[in-house]
N, C-alpha and C positions, 0 to 999 in steps of 0.2 A: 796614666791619666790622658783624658783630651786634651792636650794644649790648648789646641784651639778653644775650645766649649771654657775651662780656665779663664783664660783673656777675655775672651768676648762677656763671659759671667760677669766678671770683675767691672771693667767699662758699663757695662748695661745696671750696674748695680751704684755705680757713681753718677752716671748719668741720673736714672730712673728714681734713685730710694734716697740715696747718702746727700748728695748736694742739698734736694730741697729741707731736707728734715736739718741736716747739721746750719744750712741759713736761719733754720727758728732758733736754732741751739744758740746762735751768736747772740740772738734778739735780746737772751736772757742775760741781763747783769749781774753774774754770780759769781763774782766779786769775793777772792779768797779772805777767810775769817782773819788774817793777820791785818788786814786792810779794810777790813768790813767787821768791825766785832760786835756790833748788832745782827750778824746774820741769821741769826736763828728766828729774830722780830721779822726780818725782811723775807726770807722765805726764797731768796732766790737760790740757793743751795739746792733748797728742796724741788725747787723748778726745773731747776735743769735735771735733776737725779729721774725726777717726775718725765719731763720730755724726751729721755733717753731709754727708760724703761718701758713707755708704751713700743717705740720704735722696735725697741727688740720682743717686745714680746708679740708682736704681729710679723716676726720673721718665722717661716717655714725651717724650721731646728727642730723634729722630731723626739720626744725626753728632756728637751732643754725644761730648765727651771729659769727665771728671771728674777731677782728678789733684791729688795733693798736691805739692807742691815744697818742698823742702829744701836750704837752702844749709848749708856748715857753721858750725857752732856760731851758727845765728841760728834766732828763730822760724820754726816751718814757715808756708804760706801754702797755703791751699785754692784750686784755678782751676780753672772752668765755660768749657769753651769750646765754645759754642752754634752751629754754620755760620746764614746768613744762609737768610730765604727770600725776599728780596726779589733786585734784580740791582744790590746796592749793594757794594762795594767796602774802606768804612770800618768802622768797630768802634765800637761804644759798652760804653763800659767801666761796672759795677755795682760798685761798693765799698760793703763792711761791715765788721765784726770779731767775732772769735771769744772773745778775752780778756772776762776780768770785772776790775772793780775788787773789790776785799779785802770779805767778808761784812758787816763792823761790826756790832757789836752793838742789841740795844733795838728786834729786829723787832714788829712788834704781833700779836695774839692769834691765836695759830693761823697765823700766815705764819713763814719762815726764808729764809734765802738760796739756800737749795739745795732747796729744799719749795716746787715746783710749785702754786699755790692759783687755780683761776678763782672769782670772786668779783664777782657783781653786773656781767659783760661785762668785765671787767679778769682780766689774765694777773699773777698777783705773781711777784717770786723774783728774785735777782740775773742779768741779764743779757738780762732778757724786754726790755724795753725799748730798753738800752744794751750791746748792740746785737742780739742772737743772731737777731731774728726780718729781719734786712736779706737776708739769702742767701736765704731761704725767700720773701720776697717779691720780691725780684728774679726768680728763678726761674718763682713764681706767673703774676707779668707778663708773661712770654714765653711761657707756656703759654697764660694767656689770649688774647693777641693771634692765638694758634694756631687756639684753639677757636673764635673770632667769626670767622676767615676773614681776620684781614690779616697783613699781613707786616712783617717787624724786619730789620735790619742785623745781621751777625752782631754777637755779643752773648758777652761774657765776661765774669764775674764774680769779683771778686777778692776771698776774706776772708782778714786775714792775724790774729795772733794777739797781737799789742803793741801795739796801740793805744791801750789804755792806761794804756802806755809811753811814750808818747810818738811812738811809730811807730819804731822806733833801727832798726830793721832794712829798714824799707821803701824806704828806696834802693837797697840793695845789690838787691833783689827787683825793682825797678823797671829799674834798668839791667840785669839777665840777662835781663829778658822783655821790653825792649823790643824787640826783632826780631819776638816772637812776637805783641805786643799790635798789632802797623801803624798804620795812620791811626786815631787816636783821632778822632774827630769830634763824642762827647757822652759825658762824665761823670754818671754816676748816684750820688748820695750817699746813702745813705738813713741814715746814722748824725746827723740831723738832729731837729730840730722845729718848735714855735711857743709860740703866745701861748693858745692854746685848741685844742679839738679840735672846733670847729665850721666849718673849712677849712682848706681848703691852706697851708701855709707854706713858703716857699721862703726858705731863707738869704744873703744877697747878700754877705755879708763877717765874718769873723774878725779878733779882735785875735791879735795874736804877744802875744810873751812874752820878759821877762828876768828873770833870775833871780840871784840870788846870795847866798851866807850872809856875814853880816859877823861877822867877831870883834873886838872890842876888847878888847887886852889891857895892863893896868896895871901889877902885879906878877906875880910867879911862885909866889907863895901866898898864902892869904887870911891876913887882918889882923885884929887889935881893930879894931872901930870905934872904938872910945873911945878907940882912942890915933893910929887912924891915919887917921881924919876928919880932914878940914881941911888934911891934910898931904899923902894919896895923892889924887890924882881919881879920881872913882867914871866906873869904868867906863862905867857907864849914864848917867853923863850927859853924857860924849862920844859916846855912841852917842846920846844924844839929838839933841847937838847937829848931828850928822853927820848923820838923818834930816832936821834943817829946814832943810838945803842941799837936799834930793830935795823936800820936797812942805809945801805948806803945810796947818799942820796944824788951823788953823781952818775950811778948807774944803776939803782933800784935794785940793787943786790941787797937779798934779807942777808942780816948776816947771824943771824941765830941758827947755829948747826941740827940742836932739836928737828929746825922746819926743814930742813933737806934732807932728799933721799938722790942715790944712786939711779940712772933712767936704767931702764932694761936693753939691752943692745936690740933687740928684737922691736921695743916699743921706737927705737930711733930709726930703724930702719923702715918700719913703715907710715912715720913720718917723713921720711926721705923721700919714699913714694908718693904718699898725698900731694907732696908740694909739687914732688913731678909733674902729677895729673893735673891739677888745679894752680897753676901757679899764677899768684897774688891775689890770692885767696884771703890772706892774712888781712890785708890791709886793703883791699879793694875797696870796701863798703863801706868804710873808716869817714865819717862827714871831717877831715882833717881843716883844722885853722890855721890859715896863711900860709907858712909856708913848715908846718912840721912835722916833724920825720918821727918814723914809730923807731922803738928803742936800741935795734940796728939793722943793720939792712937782710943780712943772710935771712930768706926766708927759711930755713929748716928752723934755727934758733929761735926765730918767732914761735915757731910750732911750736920746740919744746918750752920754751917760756910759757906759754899759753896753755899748754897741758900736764907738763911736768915739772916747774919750778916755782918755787913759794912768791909770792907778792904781795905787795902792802897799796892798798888803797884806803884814801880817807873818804869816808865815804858822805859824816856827815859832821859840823859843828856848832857850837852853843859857847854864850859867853862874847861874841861877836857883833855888835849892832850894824847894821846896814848901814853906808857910805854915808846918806843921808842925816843918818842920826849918829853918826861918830862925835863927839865930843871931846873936850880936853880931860880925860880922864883916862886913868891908870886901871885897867878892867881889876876885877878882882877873883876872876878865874879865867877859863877859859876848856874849851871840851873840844874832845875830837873823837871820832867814831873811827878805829883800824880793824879792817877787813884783812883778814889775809885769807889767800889760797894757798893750800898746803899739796903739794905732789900726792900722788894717789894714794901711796904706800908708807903715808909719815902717820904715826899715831897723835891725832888730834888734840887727844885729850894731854897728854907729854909737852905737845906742842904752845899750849896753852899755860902749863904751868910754867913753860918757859918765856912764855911772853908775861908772862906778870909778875912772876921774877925781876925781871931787866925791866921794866915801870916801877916798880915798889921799893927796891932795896936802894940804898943810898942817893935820896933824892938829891938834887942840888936843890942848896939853901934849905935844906928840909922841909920843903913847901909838902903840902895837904895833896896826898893822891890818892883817887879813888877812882876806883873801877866797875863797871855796872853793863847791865843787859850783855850779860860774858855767856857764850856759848861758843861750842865747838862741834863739828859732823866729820867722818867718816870721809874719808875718800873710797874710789873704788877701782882696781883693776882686774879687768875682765881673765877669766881663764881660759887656757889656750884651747882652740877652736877642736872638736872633734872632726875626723878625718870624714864623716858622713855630712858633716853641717859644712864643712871645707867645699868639699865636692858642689855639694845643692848653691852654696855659695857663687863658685866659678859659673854652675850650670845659670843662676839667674841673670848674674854679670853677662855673661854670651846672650841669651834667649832674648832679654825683657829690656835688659840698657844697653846692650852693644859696645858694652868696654867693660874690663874688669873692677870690681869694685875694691875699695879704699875702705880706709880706716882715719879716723879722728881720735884726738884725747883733749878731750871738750875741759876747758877750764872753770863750767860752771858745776853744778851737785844735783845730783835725783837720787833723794833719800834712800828710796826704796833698793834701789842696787844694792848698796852695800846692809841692809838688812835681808835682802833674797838670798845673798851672795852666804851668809851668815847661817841663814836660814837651812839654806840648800846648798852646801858647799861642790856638794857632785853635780850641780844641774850648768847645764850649758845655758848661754847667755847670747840671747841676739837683740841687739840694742840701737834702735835704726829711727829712721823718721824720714817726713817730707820736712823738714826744718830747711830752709839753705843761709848761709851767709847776709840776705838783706832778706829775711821773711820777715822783720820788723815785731818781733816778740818782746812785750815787753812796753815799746813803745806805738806812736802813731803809727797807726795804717799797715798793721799786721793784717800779712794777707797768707795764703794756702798755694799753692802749684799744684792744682786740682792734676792734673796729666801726671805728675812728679809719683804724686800722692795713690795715683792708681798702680802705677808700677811698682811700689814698696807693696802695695797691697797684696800683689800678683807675685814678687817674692816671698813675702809671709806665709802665702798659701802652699808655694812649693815648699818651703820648710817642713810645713805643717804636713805635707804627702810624705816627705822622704823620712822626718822623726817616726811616724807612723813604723815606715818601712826598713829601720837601719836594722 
């Protein structure tokens, strides 16, 4: 291939096409259905699916097909199906998503969720980042690989529009188009990131997740304190003590063996590296209160805390009236919402019997316990890298960042991994992004590293050359 004519495509294509079309994309409030469960009245699902399909179907892709797909009563799903121009046989599948998480409030001066702003080579606005610009740069890649003269495998791209949702709908989407999707052979992830945006990041593993709301409940309406201390047990301190069955709370050690798994020697060592390249990475971005210290100092241990060992956050509770309305009264339950992340490799669903176990069985005081909105997912660990995706690897790292590229084991979940992974157990897996450390997902003033963003672009497409060619 032309390098150059590659490069210069890729820039000219962010420049010229992706920026302005992916700023309307932002415009659009499409607001994932877990967060929005009128969306099907609202229609901005369909807007975005709508605004991203014209985009691509006024791309020069020769046989491409552009088609929305709809099942009933699920989110729609966007699919690019691109013919090969090499004489290859297999498919490498591009995933992204179209959904946004909820506006939140407290954007900074002159930015909004839905208010488009480039600023200083950064894209702001709800969805720049997470995820809306994956489709446009998938696309981008295979245009480029066009323009410099080499050739791809056919190539389909899939963005559906729940993501984050949790994906609820991407299996049913997944089994109606497997006949049409065939030999998967390589997975493109681009709803990814890293540690900085001065190279490549490749994701090698996700923790799962269990979840469950506890209620503890004692009487069936609230009490004097003054007369009914000492005689009723306080809710919450059966919920107390039912938490230090799950996790020790001097050092946030789960102590349910279920939720632990063994790290891979190999997954620690290129955590060793990350922190090398990136160090204080962990806790840099951290908005830290007063004077506190994250859970101990050695940065490698953060890493694997954060990507390979189980943890318990509470994430929400009920049964608690605000300060203001506190009263002399003995509550008469109390709720709390345990989040855990589970290591990549722990079975979730195991996991989970094991946490309702150690809640349920021998309550103290045999107070009323009940458990609700109980779900469990999948973790994911990547399979080891083929010697041809190795090589194109190092090649990008040199050519396009100028340092070797890393590896993360991100603490958060993208369903879809570990269903492709399922799926397609032989296909190879590159799982990357323009995400960095403070690209603000999630919350106020999520913004893009448009420059960051072109350069994963421009290694996707060498991928997409050398899978052609291995």
């Amino acid at each position: 291939m032309d390098r150059s004519a590659l490069t210069r495509t890729v820039r000219d294509l962010w420049d010229a096409d992706i920026v302005p079309s992916l700023s309307e994309l932002i415009a659009v409030p499409a607001i994932s259905p877990a967060f929005d469960p009128a969306w099907q009245e609202h229609g901005h699902l369909d807007a975005a699916i709508e605004h991203v399909r014209a985009w691509l179907a006024g791309r020069d892709l020769p046989g491409a097909t552009v088609e929305v797909v709809r099942l009933p009563g699920r989110t729609p799903v966007l699919l690019v199906d691109i013919p090969a121009t090499a004489g290859t046989t297999d498919t490498v599948l591009l995933y992204g998503h179209l959904d946004k998480q909820p506006p939140v409030a407290n954007w900074g001066e002159g930015l909004g969720p839905w208010q488009p702003v480039v600023r200083d080579g950064r894209l702001y606005g709800r969805g720049s980042a997470d995820d809306g610009y994956s489709g446009y740069a998938a696309v981008a890649a295979i245009e480029a690989v066009r323009a410099a003269g080499g050739t791809h495998s056919r190539a389909v791209v899939l963005l559906e529009t729940g993501e984050e949702s949790g994906s609820p709908d991407l299996p049913a989407y997944l089994e109606h188009l497997k006949p049409r999707l065939g030999d998967v052979s390589l997975v493109v992830c681009l709803d990814s990131g890293g540690n900085d945006y001065d190279r490549m990041w490749l994701t090698t593993s996700l923790r799962g997740l269990t979840q469950v709301t506890l209620t503890v409940r004692v009487v069936h309406g609230g009490l004097h304190s003054g007369m009914a201390s000492g005689v009723v047990p306080s809710s919450f301190r059966i919920a107390r003590q039912l938490l230090d069955r799950l996790e020790d709370s001097a050092t946030g050690r789960v102590l349910l063996p279920e939720l632990h798994a063994a790290i891979p020697e190999h997954r620690i060592a290129e955590a060793r590296d990350a922190v090398a390249s990136a160090p204080g990475a962990q806790t840099a971005t951290v908005p830290w209160a007063g004077d506190t210290r994250p859970v101990v100092d050695d940065e490698l241990e953060l890493a694997l805390n954060a990507g390979w060992r189980p943890t318990l956050s509470i994430t929400g509770a009920d049964g608690l009236p605000a300060p203001d309305d506190a009263g002399n009264v003995l509550r008469p339950f109390t709720t709390l919402v345990l989040s855990f992340r589970l290591p990549p490799t722990v079975d979730s669903e195991k996991a989970l019997d094991a946490v309702r176990r150690t809640l349920t069985e021998d309550v103290p005081y045999g107070a009323e316990v009940t458990l609700s909105r109980v779900e469990h997912a999948a973790g994911w660990n990547a399979p080891d890298l083929a010697p041809w995706l190795r090589s194109t690897l190092d090649r990008a790292g040199e050519e396009i960042f100028g340092g070797p590229w890393r590896t993360v084991s991100l603490g958060g979940s993208i369903p879809f991994m570990g269903l492709l992974h399922e799926a397609y157990p032989a296909a190879q897996f590159l799982v990357t992004g323009a995400v960095g450390p403070d690209s603000n997902c999630h919350v106020p003033d999520e913004w893009l590293h448009l420059a960051h963003a072109a350069r994963v672009t421009e290694a996707v497409a060498l991928v997409l050359a050398a899978h052609a060619e291995r």
